[in-house]
C-alpha positions in Angstrom: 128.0 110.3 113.9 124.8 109.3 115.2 123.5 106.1 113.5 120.1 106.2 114.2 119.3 108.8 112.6 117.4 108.6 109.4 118.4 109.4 105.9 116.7 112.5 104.6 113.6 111.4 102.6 113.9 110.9 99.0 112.2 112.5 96.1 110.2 111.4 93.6 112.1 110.3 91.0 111.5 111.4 87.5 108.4 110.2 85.6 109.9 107.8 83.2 112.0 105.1 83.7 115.5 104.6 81.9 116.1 102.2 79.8 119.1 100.4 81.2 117.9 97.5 82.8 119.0 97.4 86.0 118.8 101.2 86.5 115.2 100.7 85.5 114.6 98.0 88.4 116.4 100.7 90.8 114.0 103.4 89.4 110.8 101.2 90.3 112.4 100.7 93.6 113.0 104.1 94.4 109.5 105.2 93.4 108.1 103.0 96.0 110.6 103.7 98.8 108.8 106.7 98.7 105.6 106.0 98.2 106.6 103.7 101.4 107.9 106.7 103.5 104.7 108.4 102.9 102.7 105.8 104.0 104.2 104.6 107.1 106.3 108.2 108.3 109.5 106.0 108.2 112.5 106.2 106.4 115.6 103.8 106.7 118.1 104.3 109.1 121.6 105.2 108.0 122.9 102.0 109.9 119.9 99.8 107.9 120.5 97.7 105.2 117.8 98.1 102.3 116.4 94.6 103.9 116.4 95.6 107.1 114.0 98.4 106.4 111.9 96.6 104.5 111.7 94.3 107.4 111.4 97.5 109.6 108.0 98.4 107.9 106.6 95.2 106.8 104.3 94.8 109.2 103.0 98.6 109.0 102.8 97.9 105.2 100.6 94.6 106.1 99.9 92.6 102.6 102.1 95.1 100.5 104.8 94.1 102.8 105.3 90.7 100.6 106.1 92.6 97.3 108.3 95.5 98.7 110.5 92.8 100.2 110.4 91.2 96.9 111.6 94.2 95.0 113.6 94.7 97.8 116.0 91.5 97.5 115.4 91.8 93.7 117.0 95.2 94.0 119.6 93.8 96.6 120.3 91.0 93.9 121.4 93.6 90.8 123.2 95.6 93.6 125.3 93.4 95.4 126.1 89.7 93.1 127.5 89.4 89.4 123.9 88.7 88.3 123.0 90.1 85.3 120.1 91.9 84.7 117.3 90.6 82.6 114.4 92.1 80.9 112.2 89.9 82.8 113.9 91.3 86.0 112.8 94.8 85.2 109.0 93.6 84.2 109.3 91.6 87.9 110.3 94.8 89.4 108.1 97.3 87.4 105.2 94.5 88.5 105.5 94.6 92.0 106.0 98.4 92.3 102.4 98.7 90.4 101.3 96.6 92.6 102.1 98.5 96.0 101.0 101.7 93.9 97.6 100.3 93.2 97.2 98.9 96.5 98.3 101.4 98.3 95.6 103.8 96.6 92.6 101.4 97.7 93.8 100.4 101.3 95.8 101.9 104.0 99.3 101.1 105.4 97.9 98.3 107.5 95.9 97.0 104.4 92.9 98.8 105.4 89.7 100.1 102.9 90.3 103.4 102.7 86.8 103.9 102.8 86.3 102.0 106.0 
């Protein structure tokens, strides 16, 4: 078994979120992961922890390293405590992923203008 090798990269999940709350956080998450892979080339390690590669790649990311940790730990929260999931959660989460997305389209992984 060779831990540093990556995890294959993930599709695009499907176009609507469900409606399950904390599936929908997971959903948002997911999207960005990818949209994450795409943008920096990197994909988490089998051996990383979802934090960890979020820590891997924040500094690639540059300022929309701050809300894919967020939905990050979120994510981490509904995953790994007895917390329950609140609609306000899955606004939180669906916020910051719209936020990379719309970043992301305007500036580069670094935070770059992509018309620089």
């Amino acid at each position: 078994v060779n831990d540093a090798a990556q995890m294959p990269e993930l599709k695009l999940p499907d176009k609507s979120p469900p409606k399950a709350i904390p599936e929908r956080v997971v959903y948002w998450y997911r999207r960005t992961l990818f949209l994450i892979q795409r943008l920096t080339g990197m994909s988490p390690r089998t051996h990383q922890t979802l934090r960890e590669f979020a820590a891997s790649v924040n500094r690639t990311l540059g300022p929309l390293g701050r809300p894919f940790l967020d939905l990050t730990r979120l994510v981490e929260r509904l995953t790994y405590s007895p917390y329950r999931a609140t609609e306000a959660d899955a606004d939180f989460g669906e916020s910051l992923a719209r936020r990379i997305d719309e970043s992301a389209a305007t500036a580069g992984p670094g935070g770059e203008d992509a018309g620089a």
